[in-house]
N, C-alpha and C positions, 0 to 999 in steps of 0.2 A: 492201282494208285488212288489216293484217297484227294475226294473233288475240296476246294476250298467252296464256300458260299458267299451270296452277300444278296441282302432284301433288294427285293427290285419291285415294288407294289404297283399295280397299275399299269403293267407292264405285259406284251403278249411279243415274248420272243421271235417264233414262228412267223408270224404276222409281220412284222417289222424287217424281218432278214428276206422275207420274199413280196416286198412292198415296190421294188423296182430302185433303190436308193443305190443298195451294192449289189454284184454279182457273180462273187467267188465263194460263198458259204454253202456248205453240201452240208445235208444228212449226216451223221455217223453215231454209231451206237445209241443210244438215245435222246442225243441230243443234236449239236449242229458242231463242225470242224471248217477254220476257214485262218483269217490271217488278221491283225491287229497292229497295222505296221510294221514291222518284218518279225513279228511273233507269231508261231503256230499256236493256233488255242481252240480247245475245246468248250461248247457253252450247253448246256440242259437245262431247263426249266423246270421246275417242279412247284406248281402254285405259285406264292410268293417272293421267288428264291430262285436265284443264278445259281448253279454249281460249273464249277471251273478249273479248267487249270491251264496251263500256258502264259499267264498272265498275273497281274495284283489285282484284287479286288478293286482298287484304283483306278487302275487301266479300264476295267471292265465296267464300273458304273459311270467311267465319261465318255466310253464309245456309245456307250446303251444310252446315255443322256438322261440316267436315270433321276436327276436331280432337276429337269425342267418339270417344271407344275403343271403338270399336265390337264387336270381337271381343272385348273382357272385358264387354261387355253383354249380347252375345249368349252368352257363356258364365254368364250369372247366370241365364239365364232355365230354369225350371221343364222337365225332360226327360220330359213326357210327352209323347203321340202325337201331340197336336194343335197346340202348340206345337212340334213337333220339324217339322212338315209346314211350318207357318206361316213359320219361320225358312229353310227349306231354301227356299221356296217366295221368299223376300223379301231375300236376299242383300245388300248392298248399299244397302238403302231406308235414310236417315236421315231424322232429323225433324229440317226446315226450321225454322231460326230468322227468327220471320215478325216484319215491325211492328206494332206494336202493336194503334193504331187500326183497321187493314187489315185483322187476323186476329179482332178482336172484333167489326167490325161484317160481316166476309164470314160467320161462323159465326151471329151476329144470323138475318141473311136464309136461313139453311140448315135452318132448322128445319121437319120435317117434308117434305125437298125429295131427288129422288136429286141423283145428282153433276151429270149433263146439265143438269139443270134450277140447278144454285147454280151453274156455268160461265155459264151464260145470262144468268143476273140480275146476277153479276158483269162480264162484256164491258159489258152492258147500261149499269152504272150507271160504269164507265170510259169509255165512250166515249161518253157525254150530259155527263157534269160531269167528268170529268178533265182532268188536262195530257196531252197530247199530243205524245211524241218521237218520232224518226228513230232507229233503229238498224241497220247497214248498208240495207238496201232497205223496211224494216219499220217502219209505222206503229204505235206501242204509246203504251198509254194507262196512266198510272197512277189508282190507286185515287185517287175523289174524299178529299179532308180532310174530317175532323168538321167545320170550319168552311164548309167549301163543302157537306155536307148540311145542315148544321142553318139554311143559309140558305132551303131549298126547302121547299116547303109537303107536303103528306103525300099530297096530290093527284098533283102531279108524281112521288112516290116508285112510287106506286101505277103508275104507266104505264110501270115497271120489270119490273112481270111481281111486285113484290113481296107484293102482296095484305096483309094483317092483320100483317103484320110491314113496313111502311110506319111503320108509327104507332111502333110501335118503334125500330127505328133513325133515325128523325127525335129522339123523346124522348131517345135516349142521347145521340144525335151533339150535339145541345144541352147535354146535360152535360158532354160531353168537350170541347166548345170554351170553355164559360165557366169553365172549370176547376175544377167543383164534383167533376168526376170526373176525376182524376189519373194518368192511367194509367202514366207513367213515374215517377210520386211511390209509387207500391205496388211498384212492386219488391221496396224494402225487406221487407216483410208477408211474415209466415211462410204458409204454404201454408194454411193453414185461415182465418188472418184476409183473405188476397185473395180467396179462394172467395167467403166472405161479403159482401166491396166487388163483387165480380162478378154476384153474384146479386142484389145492390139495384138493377141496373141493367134497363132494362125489354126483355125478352123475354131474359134473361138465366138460363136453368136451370141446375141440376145439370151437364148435359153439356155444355151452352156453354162455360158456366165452367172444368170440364175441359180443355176443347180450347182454348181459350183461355190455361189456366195451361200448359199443353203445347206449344203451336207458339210461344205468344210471348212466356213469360214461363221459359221452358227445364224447368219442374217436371216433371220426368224419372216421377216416381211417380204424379201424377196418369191416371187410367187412365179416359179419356171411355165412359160405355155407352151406346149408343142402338140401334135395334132391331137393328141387324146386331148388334153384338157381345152384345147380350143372348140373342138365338137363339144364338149359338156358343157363348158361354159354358153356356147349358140344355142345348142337344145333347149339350156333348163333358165339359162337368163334372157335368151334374145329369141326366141321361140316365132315372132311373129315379124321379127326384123330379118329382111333378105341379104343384106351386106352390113356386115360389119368390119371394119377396119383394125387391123394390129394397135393400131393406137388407141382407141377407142377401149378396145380387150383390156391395154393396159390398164388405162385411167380406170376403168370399172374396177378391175382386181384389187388396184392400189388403194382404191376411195373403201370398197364393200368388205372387203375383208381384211383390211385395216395390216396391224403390228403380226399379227402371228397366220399372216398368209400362204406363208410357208408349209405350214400344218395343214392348213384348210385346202391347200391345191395337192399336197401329198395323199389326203384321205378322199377327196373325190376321184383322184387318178386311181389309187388304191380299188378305190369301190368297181370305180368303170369298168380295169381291166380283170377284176376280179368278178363279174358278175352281177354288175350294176346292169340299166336300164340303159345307159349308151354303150355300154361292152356288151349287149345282148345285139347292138343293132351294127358289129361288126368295126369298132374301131378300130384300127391299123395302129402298127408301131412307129413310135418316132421318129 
């Protein structure tokens, strides 16, 4: 089968699909096989340049977000040591513009889980209740619909590997199918009022909500903390302070790293769990 293309400059595929953002993208043939909202698609890299198929070249430069500017992002970000390492350290890594449903209820099941483990729960719950495509030699599954979990009972969820967050993403996915919860209707909502519609939803935190207004609602400033980035942030900003408070964490992120905080908590979590200076000194998973 012959690959379509399309430029992707500044761009480091690999890096980006295993940054902690998504986690149903595997390996295959020389490239990467994974899902695009209920399209099986294949992506390879070659220098400057997607090869693809499964998908329009459309589809594919606004998952890969290949149109944010990335070099005047990266030049907004704060030049001290630890961000300078982070950035050097993440070249390339962009934030994945995710579906909706997909990204609220995979971060749902993430809580309190490392990476291994919400890859697992996600395969898991793809390939019990998802649709099922062919892309070149490649069996891929996309993410079940709210209306196809909110059919199952909390029992079946549970044999996911989901545990105590069963009963939660069952309760959402029931509100995201009877449309009581809207989630392409929030859009419109200023950054503080979707937190708020995010966090009435069940097993729905502070950092959910973050990563959630971040991978799939594009809120560039939103800046997700959970225990990895709150160890980085005490290491490299508060080094000599013995307590520091959640609120405190906040105001600092929101003030120091300003409109594309987003990026800058992506690329030091990136860095950390990739072999940074606080991922050497045994950071745990979310």
């Amino acid at each position: 089968m012959r690959l379509r293309q399309v430029s992707a400059p500044n761009f480091d595929l690999a890096r980006t699909l295993d940054s902690g953002q998504v986690f149903h993208w595997e390996k295959g043939n020389a490239g990467f096989v994974g899902a695009i909202g209920g399209k099986a698609v294949f992506v390879e890299q070659r220098g400057g340049e997607l090869f693809f198929t499964g998908a329009s070249g459309k589809t594919i430069a606004n998952y890969f977000s290949l149109d944010h500017p990335l070099a005047e992002i990266c030049r907004s970000f704060p030049g001290d040591s630890a961000m300078t390492a982070a950035q050097d350290f993440c070249r390339g890594l962009r934030i994945i513009r995710q579906p909706r449903w997909e990204c609220l209820a995979t971060f749902i099941t993430s809580s309190m889980k490392q990476v291994a483990h919400i890859r697992q729960i996600s395969h898991t719950l793809r390939e019990r209740y998802g649709e099922a495509q062919q892309v070149l030699s490649h069996e891929v599954h996309a993410y079940p619909s709210a209306e196809r979990i909110a059919g199952l009972t909390e029992q079946e969820l549970r044999k996911c590997a989901l545990g105590y967050r069963a009963k939660n993403l069952l309760a959402t996915a029931r509100l995201v199918a009877s449309g009581e919860a809207n989630l392409e209707k929030w859009t419109g909502l200023p950054d503080e009022a979707l937190r708020t519609r995010l966090c009435e939803l069940p097993g729905v935190g502070a950092k959910v909500a973050n990563c959630v207004m971040l991978f799939a609602y594009e809120r560039l400033s939103a800046f997700p903390i959970d225990v990895w980035i709150e160890r980085v942030l005490k290491q490299q900003y508060f080094p000599r302070k013995r307590k520091v408070t959640a609120q405190q964490l906040r105001a600092f992120c929101d003030r120091y790293f300003g409109k594309h905080g987003g990026y800058a908590q992506q690329y030091l979590f990136h860095h950390a769990r990739k072999g940074g200076a606080a991922g050497k000194k045994g950071l745990a998973g979310c």
